[in-house]
N, C-alpha and C positions, 0 to 999 in steps of 0.2 A: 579587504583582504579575503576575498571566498577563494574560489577553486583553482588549485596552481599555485596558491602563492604560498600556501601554509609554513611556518619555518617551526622548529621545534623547539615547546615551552620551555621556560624552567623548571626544575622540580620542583612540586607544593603550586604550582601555577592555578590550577583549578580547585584549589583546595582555598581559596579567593574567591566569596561568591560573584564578588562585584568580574570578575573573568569571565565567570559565566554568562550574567546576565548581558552584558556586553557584545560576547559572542553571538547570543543568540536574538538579541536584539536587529544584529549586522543581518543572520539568517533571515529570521521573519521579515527585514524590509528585504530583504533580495527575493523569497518566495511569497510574499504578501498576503502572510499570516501563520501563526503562533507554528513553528516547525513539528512536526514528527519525526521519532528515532529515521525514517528513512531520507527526510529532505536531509536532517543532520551527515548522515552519512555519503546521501547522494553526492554532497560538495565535500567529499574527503576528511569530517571532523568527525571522525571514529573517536578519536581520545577524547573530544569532548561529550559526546554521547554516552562511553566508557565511564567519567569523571563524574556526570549528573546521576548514574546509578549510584554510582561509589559512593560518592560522599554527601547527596543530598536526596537519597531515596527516589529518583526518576524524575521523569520529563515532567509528571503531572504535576507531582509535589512541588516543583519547579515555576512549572506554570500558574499556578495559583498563588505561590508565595509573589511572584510580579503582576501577578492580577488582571496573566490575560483570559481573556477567554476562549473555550475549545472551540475549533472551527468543526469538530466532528461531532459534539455531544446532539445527543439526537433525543428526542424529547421520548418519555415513558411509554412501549407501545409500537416506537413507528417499525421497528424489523418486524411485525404480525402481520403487515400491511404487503400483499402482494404487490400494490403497485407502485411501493415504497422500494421495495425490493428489487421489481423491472425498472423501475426511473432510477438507480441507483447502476444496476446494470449497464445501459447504456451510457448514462454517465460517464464511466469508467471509459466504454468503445471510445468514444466520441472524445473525453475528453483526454485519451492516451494514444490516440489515434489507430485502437487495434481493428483486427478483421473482427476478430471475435473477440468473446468474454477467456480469459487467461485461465489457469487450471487453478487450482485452492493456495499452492504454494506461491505462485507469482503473484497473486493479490494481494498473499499475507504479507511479501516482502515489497507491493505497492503500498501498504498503508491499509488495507482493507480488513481487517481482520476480523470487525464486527459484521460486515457484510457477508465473508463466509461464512460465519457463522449461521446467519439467518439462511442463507439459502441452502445451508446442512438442513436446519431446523424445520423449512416450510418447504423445499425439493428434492430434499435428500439427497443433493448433488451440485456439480457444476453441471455437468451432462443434462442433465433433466430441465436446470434453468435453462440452458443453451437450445436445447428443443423448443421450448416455449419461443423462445426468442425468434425461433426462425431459423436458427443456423444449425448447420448437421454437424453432428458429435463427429468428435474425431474416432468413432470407434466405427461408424457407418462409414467414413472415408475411407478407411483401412480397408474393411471387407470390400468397399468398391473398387478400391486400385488392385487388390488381392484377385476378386473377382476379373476385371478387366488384364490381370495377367496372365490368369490362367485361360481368358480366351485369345488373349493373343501368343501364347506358347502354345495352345489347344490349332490354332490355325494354318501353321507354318509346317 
């Protein structure tokens, strides 16, 4: 019963842990491993993401009391590591199939939150990462469409 089919609980419904774990059992084999707030919502269960704050202190406290393990925990250290940081990057390209790396907020709302972070910490930007990487800031596009307008209004 994932996306489309939701029907709406009882009242006190998720206030049942065994609902929960259930739920999210269903999640983690359809996304093939321990869900994030965004897989959760991705497939439409806002109230049960809502329910795991509410009544059982969040996803993690959640997660641990069923004894999975974080697919994200990253061991002591590794955001220091630039090249932790770029392998993490293209990850993201590659595995969300973008042109580029996304701005701070679309990360945060992919799941990435501790990767912005680092790359605040170690580039002090998206921008800055995204040079490194190869690809041109959206701010240098600007000025070149800008640029290429004012020579083809300059022309005519």
């Amino acid at each position: 019963m994932l996306e489309g089919t939701m029907t709406r609980r009882p009242r006190g419904y998720y206030q049942d842990f065994q609902n929960i774990e259930r739920e999210l059992k269903e999640i983690a084999a359809h996304v093939g491993y321990y869900p994030r707030y965004v897989d959760i919502r991705e497939l439409g269960r806002t109230s049960l993401a809502a329910a795991i704050d509410k009544y059982y202190g969040g996803l993690n406290k959640v997660r641990k009391r069923l004894k999975y393990k974080s697919h994200t925990t990253r061991p002591r250290g590794f955001w220091n590591k630039k090249g932790n940081v770029i392998r993490e990057a293209k990850f993201i390209i590659i595995n969300h199939n973008l042109s580029e790396l996304p701005n701070e907020a679309t990360l945060r709302k992919m799941g990435y939150g501790g990767f912005t972070y680092a790359v605040y910490k170690m580039y002090g930007g998206i921008p800055a990462l995204r040079k490194e990487l190869g690809q041109t800031s959206r701010i240098d596009t600007k000025s070149k469409l800008t640029s290429l307008l004012e020579q083809y209004a300059g022309s005519s």
